[in-house]
C-alpha positions in Angstrom: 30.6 -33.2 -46.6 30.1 -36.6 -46.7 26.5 -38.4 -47.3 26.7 -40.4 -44.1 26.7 -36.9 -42.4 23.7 -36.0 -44.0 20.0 -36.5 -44.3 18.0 -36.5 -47.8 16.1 -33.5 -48.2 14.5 -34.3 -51.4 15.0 -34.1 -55.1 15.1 -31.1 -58.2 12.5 -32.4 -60.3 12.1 -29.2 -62.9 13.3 -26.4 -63.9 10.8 -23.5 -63.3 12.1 -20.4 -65.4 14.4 -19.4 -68.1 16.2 -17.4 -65.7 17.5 -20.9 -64.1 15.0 -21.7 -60.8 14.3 -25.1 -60.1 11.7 -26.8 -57.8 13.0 -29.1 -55.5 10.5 -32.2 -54.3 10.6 -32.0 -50.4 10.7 -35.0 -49.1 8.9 -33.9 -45.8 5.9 -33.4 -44.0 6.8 -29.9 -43.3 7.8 -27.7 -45.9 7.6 -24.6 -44.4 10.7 -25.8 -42.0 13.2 -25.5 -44.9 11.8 -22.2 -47.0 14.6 -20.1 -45.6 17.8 -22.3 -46.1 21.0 -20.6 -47.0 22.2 -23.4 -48.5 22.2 -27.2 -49.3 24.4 -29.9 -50.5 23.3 -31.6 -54.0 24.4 -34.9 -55.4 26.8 -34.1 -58.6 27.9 -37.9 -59.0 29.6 -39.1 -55.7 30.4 -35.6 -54.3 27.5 -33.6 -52.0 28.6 -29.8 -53.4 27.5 -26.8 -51.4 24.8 -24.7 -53.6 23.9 -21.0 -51.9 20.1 -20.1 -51.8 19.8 -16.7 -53.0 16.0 -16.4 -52.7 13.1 -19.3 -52.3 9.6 -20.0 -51.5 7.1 -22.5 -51.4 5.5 -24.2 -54.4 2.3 -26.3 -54.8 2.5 -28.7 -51.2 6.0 -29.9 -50.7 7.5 -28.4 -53.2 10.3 -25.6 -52.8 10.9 -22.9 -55.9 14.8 -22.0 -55.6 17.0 -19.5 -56.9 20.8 -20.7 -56.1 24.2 -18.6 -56.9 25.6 -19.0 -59.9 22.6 -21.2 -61.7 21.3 -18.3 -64.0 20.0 -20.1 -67.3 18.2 -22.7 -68.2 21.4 -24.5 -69.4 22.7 -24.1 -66.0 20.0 -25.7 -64.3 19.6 -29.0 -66.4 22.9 -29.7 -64.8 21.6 -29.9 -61.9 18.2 -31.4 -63.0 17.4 -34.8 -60.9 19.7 -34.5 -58.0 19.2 -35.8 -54.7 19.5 -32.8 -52.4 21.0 -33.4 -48.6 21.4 -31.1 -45.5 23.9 -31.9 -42.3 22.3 -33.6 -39.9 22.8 -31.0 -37.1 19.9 -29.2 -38.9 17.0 -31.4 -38.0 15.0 -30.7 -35.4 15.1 -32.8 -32.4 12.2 -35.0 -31.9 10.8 -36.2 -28.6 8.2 -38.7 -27.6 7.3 -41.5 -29.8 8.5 -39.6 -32.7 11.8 -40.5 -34.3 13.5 -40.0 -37.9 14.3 -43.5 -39.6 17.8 -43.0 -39.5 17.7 -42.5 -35.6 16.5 -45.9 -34.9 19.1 -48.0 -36.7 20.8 -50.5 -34.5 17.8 -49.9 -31.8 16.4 -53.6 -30.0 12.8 -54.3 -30.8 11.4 -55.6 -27.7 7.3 -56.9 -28.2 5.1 -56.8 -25.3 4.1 -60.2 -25.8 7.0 -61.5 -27.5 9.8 -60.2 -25.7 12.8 -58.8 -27.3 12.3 -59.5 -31.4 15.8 -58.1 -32.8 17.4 -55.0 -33.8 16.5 -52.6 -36.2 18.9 -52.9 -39.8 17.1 -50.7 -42.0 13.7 -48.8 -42.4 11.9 -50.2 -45.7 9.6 -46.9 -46.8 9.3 -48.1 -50.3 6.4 -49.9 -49.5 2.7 -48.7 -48.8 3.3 -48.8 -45.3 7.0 -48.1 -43.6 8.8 -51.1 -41.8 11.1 -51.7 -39.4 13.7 -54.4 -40.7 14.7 -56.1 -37.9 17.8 -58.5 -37.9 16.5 -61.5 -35.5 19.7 -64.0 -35.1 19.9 -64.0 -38.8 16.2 -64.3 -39.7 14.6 -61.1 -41.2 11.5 -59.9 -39.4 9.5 -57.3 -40.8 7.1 -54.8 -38.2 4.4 -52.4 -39.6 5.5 -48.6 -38.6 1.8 -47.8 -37.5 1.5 -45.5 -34.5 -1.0 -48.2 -32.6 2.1 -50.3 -32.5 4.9 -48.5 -31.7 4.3 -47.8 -27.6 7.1 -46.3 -26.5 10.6 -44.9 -27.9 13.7 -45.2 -25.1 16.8 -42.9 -26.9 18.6 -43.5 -23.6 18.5 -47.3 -23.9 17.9 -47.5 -27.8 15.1 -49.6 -27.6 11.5 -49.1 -28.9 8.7 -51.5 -27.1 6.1 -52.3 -29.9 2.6 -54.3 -29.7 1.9 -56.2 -32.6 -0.7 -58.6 -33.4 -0.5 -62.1 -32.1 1.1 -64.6 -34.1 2.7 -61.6 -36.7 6.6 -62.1 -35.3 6.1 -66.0 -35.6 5.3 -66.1 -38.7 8.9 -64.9 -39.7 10.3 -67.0 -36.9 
């Protein structure tokens, strides 16, 4: 499997017995979805490697306690300790609406109600406070706000998503 057919699911941040559990850090707003995986796909260098769930359950928030095949010690799991973990794409729900994952919107046109059409989405910075859409304007990085009062309407079928952003916000990158 490779990563670009994938989505991050989150991380193993600790161990959680001698007997080789781990808790994984979800990087969701809904846990429950994934407490009864039969398996994921974790990061072991450049390779995504299949790891079978043998039994799991939710732990403190967004945090998922897992047993997987094979991982039986406590030596066993810290080789596994601080991977990425990923799941095929094929498993995420489909959204409708305004609602979109950040990976689904790359390459969509940003078209302002004022503005007109701004650019097209290159990347989704969420390593800030607030999530923004990157958005490659002839060359000239402009950077949107992902707050819900902006975004007005998502088009899949035309891959565009019409925002309404403060006066004067675009120009200022322009």
């Amino acid at each position: 499997m490779r990563k670009e057919e994938c989505f991050y699911l989150g991380r193993i941040v600790t161990k959680y017995s001698f007997k080789g559990e781990v808790v994984i850090k979800l990087d969701t707003d809904e846990p429950e979805l994934y407490k009864n995986m039969e398996s994921v796909y974790v990061e072991l260098g450049t390779n995504l490697v299949p790891f079978f769930i043998e039994k799991s359950s939710l732990h403190k928030g967004n945090q998922l306690r897992v047993q997987f095949e094979d991982i039986y010690s406590e030596e066993e799991a810290d080789t596994i300790l601080k991977c990425g973990v990923y799941l095929p794409l094929e498993v995420l729900p489909k959204l409708s609406g305004d609602k979109f994952y950040y990976h689904e919107v790359i390459g969509f046109q940003v078209v302002d109600v004022n503005f007109g059409t701004v650019g097209t989405i290159v990347h989704i910075n969420d390593k800030a406070a607030q999530p923004l859409f990157e958005i490659d304007n002839d060359g000239k990085e402009v950077f949107i706000p992902m707050i819900d009062d902006f975004i007005k309407k998502v088009d899949r079928k035309n891959k565009t998503i019409q925002v309404h952003t403060p006066e004067g916000l675009i120009e200022l990158y322009l």
